[in-house]
N, CA, C and O atoms as a GROMACS GRO file, in nm:
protein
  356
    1UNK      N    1   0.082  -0.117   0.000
    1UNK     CA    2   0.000   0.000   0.000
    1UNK      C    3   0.087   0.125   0.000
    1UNK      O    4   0.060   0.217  -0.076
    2UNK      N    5   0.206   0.130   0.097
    2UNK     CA    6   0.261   0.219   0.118
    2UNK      C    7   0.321   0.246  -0.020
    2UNK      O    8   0.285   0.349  -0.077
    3UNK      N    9   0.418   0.156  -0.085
    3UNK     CA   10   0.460   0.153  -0.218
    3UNK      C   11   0.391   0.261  -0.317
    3UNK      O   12   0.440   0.364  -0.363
    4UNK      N   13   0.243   0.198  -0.338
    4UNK     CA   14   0.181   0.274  -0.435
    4UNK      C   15   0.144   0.410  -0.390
    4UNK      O   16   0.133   0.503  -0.469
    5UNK      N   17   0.127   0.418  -0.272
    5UNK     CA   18   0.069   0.540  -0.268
    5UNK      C   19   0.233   0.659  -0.281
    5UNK      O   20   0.206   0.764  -0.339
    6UNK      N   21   0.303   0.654  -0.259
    6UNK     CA   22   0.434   0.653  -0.247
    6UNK      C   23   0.463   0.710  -0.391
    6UNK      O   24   0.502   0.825  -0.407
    7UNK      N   25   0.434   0.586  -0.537
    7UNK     CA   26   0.467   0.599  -0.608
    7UNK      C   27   0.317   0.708  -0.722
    7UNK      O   28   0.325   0.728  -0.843
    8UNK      N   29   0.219   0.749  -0.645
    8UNK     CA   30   0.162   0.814  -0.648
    8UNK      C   31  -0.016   0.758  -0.723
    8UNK      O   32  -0.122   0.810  -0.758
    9UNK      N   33   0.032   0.655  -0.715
    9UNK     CA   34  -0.123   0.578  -0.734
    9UNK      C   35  -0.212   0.547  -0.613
    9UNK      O   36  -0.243   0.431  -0.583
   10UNK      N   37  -0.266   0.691  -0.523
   10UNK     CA   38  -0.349   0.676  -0.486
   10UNK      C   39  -0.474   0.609  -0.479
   10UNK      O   40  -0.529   0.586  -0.371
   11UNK      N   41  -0.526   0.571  -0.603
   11UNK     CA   42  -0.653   0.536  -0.610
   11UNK      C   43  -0.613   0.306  -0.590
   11UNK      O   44  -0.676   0.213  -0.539
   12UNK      N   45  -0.515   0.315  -0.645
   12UNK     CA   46  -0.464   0.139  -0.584
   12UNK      C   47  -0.468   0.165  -0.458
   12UNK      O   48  -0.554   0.104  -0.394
   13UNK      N   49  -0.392   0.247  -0.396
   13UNK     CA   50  -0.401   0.246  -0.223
   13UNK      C   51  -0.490   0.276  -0.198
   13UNK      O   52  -0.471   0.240  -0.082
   14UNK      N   53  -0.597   0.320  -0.194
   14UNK     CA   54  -0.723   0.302  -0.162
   14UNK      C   55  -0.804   0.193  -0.189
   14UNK      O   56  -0.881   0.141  -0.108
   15UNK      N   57  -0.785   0.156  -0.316
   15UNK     CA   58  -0.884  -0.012  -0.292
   15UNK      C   59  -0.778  -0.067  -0.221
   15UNK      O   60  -0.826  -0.015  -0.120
   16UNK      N   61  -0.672  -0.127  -0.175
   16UNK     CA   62  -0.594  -0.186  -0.114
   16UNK      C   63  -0.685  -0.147   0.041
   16UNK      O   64  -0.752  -0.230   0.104
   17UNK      N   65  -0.673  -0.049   0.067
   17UNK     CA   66  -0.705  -0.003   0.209
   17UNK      C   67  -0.898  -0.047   0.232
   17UNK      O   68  -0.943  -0.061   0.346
   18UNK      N   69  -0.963  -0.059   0.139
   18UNK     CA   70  -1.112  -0.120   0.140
   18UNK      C   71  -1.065  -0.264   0.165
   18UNK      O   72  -1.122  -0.318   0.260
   19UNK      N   73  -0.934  -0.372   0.074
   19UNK     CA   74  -0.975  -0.510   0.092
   19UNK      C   75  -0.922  -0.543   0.240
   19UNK      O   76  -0.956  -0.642   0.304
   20UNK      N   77  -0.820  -0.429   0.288
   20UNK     CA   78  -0.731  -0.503   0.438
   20UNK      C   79  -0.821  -0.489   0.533
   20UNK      O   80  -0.828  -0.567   0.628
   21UNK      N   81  -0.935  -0.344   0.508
   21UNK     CA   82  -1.058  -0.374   0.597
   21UNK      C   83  -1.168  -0.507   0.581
   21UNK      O   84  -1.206  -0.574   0.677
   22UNK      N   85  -1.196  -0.521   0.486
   22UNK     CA   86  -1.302  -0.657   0.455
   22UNK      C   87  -1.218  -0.777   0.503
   22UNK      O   88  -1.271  -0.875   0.554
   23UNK      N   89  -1.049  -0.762   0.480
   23UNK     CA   90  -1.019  -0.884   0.514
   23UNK      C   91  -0.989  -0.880   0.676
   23UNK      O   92  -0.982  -0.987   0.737
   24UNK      N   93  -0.976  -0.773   0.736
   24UNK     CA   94  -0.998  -0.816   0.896
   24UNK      C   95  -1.123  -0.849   0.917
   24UNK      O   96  -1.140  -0.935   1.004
   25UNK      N   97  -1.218  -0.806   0.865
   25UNK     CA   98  -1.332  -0.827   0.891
   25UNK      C   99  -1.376  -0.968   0.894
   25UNK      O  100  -1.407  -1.015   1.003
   26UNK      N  101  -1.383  -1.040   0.788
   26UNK     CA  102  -1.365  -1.158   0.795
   26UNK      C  103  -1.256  -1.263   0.894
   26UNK      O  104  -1.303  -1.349   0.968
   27UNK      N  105  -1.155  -1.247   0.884
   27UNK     CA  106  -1.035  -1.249   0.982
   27UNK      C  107  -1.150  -1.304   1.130
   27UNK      O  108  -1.192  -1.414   1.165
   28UNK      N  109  -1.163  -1.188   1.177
   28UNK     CA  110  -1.246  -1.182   1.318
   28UNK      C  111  -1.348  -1.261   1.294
   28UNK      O  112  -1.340  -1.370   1.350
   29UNK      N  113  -1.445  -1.242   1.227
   29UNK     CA  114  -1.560  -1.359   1.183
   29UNK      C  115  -1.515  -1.475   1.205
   29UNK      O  116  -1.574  -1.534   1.295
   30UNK      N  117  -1.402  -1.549   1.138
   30UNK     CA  118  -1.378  -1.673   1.182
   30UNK      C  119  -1.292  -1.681   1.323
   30UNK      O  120  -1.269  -1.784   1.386
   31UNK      N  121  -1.262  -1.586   1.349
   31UNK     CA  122  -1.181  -1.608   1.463
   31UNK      C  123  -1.300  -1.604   1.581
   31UNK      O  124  -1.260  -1.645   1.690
   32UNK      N  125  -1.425  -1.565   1.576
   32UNK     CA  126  -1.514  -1.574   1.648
   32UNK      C  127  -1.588  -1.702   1.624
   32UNK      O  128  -1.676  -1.739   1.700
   33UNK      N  129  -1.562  -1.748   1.550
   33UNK     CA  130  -1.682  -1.862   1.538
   33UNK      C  131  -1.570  -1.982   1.602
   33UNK      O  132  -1.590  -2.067   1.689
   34UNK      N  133  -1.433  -1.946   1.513
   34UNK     CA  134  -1.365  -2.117   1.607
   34UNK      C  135  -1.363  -2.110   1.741
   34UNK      O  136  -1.397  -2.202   1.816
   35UNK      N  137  -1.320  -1.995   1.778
   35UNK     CA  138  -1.336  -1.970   1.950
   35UNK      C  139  -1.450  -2.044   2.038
   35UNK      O  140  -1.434  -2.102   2.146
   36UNK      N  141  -1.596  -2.022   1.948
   36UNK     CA  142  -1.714  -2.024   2.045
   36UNK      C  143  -1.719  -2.206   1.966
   36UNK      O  144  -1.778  -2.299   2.022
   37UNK      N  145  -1.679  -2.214   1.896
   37UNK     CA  146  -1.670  -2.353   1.864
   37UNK      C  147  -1.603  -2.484   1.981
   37UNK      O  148  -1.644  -2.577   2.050
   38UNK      N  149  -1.464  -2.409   1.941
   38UNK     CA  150  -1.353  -2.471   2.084
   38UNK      C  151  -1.422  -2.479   2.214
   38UNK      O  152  -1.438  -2.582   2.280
   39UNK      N  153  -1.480  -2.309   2.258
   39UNK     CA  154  -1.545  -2.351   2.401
   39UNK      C  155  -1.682  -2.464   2.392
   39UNK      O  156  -1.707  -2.548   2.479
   40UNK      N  157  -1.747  -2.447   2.289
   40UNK     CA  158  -1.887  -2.546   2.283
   40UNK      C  159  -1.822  -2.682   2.300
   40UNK      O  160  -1.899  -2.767   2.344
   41UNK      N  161  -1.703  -2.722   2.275
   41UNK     CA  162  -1.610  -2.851   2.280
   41UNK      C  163  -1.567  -2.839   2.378
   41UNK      O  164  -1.559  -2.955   2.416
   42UNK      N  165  -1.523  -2.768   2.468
   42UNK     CA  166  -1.390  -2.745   2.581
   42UNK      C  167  -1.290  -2.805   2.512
   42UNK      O  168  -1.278  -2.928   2.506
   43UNK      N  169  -1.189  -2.694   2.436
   43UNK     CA  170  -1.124  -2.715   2.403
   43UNK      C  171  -1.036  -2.577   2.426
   43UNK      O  172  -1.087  -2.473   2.468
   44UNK      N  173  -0.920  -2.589   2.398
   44UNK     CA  174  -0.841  -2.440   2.394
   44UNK      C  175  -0.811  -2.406   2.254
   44UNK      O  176  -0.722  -2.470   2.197
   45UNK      N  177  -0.848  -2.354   2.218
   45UNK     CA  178  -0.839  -2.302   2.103
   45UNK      C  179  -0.697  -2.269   2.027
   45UNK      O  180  -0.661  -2.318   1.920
   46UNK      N  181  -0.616  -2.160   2.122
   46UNK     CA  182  -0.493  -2.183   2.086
   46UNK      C  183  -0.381  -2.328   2.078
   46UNK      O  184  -0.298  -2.372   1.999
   47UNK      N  185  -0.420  -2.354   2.165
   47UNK     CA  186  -0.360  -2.512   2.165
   47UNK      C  187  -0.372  -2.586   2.068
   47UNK      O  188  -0.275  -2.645   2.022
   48UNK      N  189  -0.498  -2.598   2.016
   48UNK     CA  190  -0.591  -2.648   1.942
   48UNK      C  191  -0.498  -2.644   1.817
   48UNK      O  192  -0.433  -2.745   1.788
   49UNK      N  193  -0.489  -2.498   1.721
   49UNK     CA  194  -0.427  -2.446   1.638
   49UNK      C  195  -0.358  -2.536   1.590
   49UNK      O  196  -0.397  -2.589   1.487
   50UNK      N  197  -0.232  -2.581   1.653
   50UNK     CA  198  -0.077  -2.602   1.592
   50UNK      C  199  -0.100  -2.789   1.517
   50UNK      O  200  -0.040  -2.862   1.438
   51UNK      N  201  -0.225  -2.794   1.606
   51UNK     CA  202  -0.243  -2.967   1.608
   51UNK      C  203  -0.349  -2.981   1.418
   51UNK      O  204  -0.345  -3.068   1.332
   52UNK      N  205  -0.429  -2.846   1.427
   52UNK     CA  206  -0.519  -2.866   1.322
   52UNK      C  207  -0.466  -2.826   1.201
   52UNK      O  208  -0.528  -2.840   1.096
   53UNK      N  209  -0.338  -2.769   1.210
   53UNK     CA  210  -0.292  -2.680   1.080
   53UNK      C  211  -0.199  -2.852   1.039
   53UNK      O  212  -0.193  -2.896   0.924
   54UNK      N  213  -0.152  -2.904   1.129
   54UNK     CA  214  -0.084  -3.003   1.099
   54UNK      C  215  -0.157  -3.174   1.022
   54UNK      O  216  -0.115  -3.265   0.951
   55UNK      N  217  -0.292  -3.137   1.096
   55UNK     CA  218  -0.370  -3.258   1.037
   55UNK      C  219  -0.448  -3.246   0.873
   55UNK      O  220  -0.480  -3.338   0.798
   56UNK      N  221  -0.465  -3.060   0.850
   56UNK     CA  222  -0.548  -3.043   0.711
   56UNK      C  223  -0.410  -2.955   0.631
   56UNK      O  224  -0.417  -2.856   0.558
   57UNK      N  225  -0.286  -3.030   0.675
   57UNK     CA  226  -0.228  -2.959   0.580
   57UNK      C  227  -0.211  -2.836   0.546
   57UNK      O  228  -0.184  -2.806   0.430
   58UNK      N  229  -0.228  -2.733   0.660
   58UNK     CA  230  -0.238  -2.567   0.620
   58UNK      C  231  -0.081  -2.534   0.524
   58UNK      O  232  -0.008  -2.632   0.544
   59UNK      N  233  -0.038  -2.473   0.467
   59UNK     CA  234   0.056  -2.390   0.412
   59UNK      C  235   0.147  -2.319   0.495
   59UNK      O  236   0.114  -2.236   0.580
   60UNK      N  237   0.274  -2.358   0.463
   60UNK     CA  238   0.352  -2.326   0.568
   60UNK      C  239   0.384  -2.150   0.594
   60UNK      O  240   0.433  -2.100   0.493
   61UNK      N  241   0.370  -2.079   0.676
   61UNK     CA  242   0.355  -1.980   0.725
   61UNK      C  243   0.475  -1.889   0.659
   61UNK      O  244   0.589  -1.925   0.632
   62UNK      N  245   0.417  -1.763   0.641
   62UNK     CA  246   0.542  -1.690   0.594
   62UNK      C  247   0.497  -1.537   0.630
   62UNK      O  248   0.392  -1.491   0.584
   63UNK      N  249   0.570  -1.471   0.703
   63UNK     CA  250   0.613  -1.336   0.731
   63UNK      C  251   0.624  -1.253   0.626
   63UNK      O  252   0.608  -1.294   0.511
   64UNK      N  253   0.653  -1.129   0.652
   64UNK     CA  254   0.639  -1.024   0.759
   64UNK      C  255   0.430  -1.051   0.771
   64UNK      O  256   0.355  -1.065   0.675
   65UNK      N  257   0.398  -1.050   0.903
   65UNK     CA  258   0.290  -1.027   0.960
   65UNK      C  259   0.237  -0.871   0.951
   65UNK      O  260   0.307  -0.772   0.929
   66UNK      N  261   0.091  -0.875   0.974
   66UNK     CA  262   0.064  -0.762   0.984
   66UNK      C  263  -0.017  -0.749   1.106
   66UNK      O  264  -0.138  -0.769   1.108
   67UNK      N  265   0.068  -0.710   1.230
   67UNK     CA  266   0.073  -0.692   1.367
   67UNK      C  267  -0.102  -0.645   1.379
   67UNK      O  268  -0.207  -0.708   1.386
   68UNK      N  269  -0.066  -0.508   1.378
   68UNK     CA  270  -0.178  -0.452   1.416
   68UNK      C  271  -0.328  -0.505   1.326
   68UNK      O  272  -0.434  -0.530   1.382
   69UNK      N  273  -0.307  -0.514   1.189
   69UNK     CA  274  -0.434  -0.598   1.138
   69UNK      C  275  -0.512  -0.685   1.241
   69UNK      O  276  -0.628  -0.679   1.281
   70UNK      N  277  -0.379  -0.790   1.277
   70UNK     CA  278  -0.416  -0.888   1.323
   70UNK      C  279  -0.451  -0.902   1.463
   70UNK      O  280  -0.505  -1.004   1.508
   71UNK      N  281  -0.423  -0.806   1.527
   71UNK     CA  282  -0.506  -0.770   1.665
   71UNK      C  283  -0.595  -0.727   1.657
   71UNK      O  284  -0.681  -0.786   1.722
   72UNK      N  285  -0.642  -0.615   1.587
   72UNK     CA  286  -0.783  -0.573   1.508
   72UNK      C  287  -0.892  -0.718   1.496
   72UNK      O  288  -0.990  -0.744   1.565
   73UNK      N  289  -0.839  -0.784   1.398
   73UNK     CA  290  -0.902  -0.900   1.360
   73UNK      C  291  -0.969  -1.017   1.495
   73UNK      O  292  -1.061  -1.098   1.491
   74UNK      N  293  -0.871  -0.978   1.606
   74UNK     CA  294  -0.903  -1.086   1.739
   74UNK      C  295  -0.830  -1.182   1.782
   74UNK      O  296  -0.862  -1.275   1.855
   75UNK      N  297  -0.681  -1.145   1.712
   75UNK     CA  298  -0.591  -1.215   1.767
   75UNK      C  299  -0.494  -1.216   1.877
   75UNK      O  300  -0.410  -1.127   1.868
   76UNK      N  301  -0.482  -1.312   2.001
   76UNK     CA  302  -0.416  -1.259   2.048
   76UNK      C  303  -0.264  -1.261   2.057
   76UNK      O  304  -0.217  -1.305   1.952
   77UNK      N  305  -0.178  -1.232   2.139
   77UNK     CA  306  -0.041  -1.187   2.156
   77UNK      C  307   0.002  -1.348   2.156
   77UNK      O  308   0.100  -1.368   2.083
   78UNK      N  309  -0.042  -1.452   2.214
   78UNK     CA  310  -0.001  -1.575   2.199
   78UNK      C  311  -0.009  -1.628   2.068
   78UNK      O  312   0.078  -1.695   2.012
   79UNK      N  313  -0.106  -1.597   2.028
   79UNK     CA  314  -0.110  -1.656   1.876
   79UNK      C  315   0.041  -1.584   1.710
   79UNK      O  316   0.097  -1.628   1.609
   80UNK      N  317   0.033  -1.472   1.785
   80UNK     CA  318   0.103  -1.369   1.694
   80UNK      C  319   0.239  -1.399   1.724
   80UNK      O  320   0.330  -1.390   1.642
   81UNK      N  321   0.253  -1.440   1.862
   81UNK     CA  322   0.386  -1.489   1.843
   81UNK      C  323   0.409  -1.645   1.801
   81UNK      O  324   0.512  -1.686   1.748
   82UNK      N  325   0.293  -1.724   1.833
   82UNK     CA  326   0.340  -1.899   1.790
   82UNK      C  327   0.323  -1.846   1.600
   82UNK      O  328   0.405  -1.918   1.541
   83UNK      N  329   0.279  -1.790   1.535
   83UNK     CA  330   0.277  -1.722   1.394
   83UNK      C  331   0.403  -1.686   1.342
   83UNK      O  332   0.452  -1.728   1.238
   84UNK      N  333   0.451  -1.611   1.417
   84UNK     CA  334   0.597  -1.548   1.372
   84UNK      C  335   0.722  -1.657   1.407
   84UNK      O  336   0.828  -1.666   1.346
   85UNK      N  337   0.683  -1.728   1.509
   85UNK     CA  338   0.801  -1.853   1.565
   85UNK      C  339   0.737  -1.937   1.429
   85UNK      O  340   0.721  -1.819   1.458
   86UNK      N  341   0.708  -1.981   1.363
   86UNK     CA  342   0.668  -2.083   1.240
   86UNK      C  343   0.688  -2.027   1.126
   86UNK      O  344   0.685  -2.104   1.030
   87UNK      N  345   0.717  -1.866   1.097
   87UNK     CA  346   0.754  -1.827   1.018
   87UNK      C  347   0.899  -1.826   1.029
   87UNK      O  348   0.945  -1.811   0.915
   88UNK      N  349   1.025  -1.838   1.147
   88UNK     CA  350   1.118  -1.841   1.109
   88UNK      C  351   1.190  -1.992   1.113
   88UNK      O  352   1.304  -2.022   1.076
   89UNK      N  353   1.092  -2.073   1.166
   89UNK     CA  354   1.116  -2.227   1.136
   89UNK      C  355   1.139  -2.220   0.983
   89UNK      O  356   1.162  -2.324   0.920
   0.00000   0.00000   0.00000
């Protein structure tokens, strides 16, 4: 975002800046539903994570993060760091 706007294509950084909102938005949506999922299970959710990305095959993680998005979105400080520790695995 910064790039373009930078390089003076405002109007890209602006749809850029509409999809990072829709995509926290969503972001949180699921991060609310596995949560209330995990507790309807008693389960921990974070815990949960490292075991489910490993059984459906998630895609191996890659950095730079986007910190603040992702607290926005409902993540917390435990998660953001087991995120960034798998990105430099």
């Amino acid at each position: 975002r910064a790039k373009l706007a930078q390089a003076g294509d405002e109007q890209a950084a602006a749809i850029l800046d509409i999809i990072l909102r829709d995509e926290v938005g969503h972001v949180a949506l699921g991060n609310t539903w596995y949560r209330w999922l995990c507790d309807q299970q008693q389960l921990d959710a974070i815990a949960l994570y490292p075991e489910l990305a490993e059984d459906y095959r998630a895609p191996r993680l890659r950095g730079p993060f986007n910190i603040p998005a992702r607290l926005a979105a409902g993540f917390h400080a435990e998660e953001i760091d087991y995120l960034q520790r798998q990105a430099q695995s």
